[in-house]
C-alpha positions, 0 to 999 in steps of 0.5 A: 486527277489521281488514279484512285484504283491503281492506289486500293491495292495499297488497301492491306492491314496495317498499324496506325502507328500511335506507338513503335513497337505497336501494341501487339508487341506488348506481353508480361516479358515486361515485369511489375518490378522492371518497369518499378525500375524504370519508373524510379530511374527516370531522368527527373529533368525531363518533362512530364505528360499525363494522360487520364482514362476516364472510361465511361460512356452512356450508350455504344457508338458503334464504330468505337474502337476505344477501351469503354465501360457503358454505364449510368449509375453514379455510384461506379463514377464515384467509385473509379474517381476513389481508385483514381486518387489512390493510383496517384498516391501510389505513382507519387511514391515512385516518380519524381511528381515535382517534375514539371508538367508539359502535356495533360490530356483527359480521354476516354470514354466521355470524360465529360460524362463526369459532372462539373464538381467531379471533374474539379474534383480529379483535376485538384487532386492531380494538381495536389500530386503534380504542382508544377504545370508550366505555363504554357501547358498543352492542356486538353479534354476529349468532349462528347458534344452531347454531354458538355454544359457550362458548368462543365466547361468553366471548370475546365477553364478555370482549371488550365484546360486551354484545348478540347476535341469534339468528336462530330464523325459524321453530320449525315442522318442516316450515316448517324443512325447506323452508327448509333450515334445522333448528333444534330448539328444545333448540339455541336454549334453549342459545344463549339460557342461554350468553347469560344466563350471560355476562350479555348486557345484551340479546338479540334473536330473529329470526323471518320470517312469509311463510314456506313452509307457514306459517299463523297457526295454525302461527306462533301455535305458534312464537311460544309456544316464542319466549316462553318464551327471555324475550328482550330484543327481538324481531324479526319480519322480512317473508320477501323473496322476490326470487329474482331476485336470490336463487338459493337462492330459487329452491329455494322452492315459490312455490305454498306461499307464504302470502298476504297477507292471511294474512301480515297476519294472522299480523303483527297476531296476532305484534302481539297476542300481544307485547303481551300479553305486555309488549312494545313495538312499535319502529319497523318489526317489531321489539318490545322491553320497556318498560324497552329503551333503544329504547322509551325512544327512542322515547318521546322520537322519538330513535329512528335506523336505519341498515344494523345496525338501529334503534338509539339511537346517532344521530350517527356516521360508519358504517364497513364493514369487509369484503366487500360491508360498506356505510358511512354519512356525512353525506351519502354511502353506501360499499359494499365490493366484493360478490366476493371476488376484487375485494376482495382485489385492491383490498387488494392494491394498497394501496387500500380495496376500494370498489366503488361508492356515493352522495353525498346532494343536498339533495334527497336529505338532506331525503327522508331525513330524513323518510323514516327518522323515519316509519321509526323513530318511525312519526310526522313532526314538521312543525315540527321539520322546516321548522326543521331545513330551512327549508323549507315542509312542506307545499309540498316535499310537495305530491305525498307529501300528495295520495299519502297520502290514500288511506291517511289515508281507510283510517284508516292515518295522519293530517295535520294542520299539526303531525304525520303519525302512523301508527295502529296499523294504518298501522304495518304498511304503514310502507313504504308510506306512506314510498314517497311521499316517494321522489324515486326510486320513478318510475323502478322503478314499471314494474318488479315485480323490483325491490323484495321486496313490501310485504305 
């Protein structure tokens, strides 16, 4: 039995890591034209990935840390899908649309909140811009369970779609009600029976431990209804509580918070229980069946992350599309306005509506790749590296190795001249052992408001 309060100290802020550098680095340094530049000097036989933002949601889920615009009135849907296509016309002048696509993926908000005739609509309008989906596209749609009909589903399969992602967080009633989001079980089953009858190649569930009222005993219960739907994947996200930044958050009772030792027990247990029941953990809190092309991935330490997730198809340019969507190039991160009105000015004087971002030193590129490799493959190949860099492992990171011997000593992670691997405790504190090879993390150590916590 693990010693579950020797491990809270690891309990400290610190990045999920969807990006290196984070977001926080992201600043106006950046120009407009530069990353015209950027865009325009683009390899054009990389691949592309596409990520959509579609904003909208109806009420506020309190725990939602995600860029959202509440609304109900039809009439602001029809006018983001009129600035959306203008969007494309003006990307489609200064990137290679030809290229083939790889990766499209539809977040939010509640992409479903659109109707089935304006989901079609998006979707030809980006098909006119970007023909060249290949075959086995990775194809996905976040879907809130409470807004999916069929109409809604046969669109997105008759459109590619092949993979979707329900959002459940939690089937507790009362875990539900703090979190203003009421989600029967009967609502989620019928999600899932659409998705199997339009033959989704996969679909993924989310839930969120650290929630309100939450307890292992009560998450046990959420995880034996969550079983039963037989998804492909799961995804068991760590609740962020960064009401700082978050104002619904503030709606949360901090008092009813579990704490975290009783979240890393609800995460081993979550570990056990998946297991148990034929599922592989997959880089940090995701699990997926054996026969998953990420397992596979894995196997192999071909397993990527970028702001969609974690993900097989390595080796493409990301392109955001939409309010606050953020891109990824070789070495440059892009994010789109965050306010609605910027972005529609933007578009309204013929530009993309940029807002800020970063270009990748050398120094940055190295840390990233090691950073997202512990991320995604929970191990650091040292040999691959010094050729991929050549450069001395050892040397570069003399500081990261010292760092990192408290966490070796706890039986966390080993070092030797080949590998760092985590063991399968160290995969839980995966953020943890990333953080000492953050060139950035000094300047936000004084600071506890910056980053959600580890644990």
């Amino acid at each position: 039995m693990l010693d579950f309060a020797k491990f809270t100290k690891y309990s400290k802020p610190g990045p999920r890591y969807t990006s290196y550098p984070t977001a926080l680095e992201f600043s106006d340094s950046f120009g407009y034209d530069e990353y015209i530049q950027k865009l325009e000097q683009q390899d054009s036989s990389r691949p592309l990935s596409l990520y959509f933002h579609l904003p909208f949601c109806k009420n506020a889920c309190y725990f939602c840390g995600c860029n959202v615009v509440f609304t109900s009135k039809e009439d602001k849907m029809l006018r983001y899908i009129d600035y959306l296509k203008r969007e494309l016309k003006i990307l489609s002048s200064h990137v290679n649309c030809n290229r083939e696509v790889i990766q499209m993926h539809f977040g939010g908000g509640t992409p479903t909140f659109f109707s089935a005739a304006q989901l079609e609509e998006v979707i030809k309008e980006i098909k006119s811009f970007f023909p060249n989906f290949v075959k086995d596209a990775e194809v996905s749609c976040e879907i809130d369970p409470r807004h999916i009909d069929e109409d809604q589903m046969r669109v997105l399969a008759e459109n590619g779609f092949n993979r979707v992602s329900f959002g459940i967080q939690d089937f507790n009633e009362k875990v539900q009600h703090a979190i203003h989001r009421i989600q029967p079980y009967e609502i989620t089953k019928n999600a899932m029976d659409l998705a199997r009858k339009y033959n989704m190649v996969s679909v993924n569930v989310d839930l969120i431990y650290g929630l309100p009222y939450q307890s292992l005993e009560t998450f046990k219960e959420t995880l034996a209804l969550a079983i039963t739907l037989d998804p492909d994947r799961f995804a068991v996200f760590n609740y962020a509580h960064v009401p700082w930044m978050k104002k619904t958050m503030r709606k949360i009772d901090e008092t009813t918070l579990p704490l975290p030792d009783e979240k890393l027990r609800i995460m081993q247990e979550t570990i056990n229980f998946l297991t148990s029941n034929g599922y592989k953990m997959i880089g940090m809190d995701h699990f997926a069946k054996p026969e998953d092309e990420l397992f596979k991935a894995i196997k192999k330490g071909e397993l990527h992350r970028n702001f969609q997730g974690y993900t097989t198809k390595g080796g493409a340019d990301l392109i955001g599309v939409g309010l606050t969507s953020i891109g990824e190039g070789v070495a440059h991160y892009a994010q789109n306005f965050k306010e609605m009105r910027d972005y529609e000015e933007a578009i309204d004087a013929g530009k993309l509506p940029f807002e800020r971002g970063i270009v990748l030193n050398d120094d940055d590129q190295i840390r990233q790749y090691v950073i997202m490799e512990l991320m995604s493959n929970f191990k650091l190949d040292i040999k691959r590296f010094e050729k991929l860099f050549n450069t001395s492992f050892k040397e570069y990171f003399a500081d990261a190795i010292e760092a990192l011997k408290p966490f070796e000593e706890d039986g966390l992670l080993t070092i030797n001249d080949d590998f760092i691997e985590c063991s399968e405790t160290g995969t839980l504190l995966i953020r943890n052992i990333a953080m000492p090879f953050d060139a950035y993390m000094k300047k936000h150590a004084a600071s506890s408001k910056t980053f959600s916590k580890t644990v």
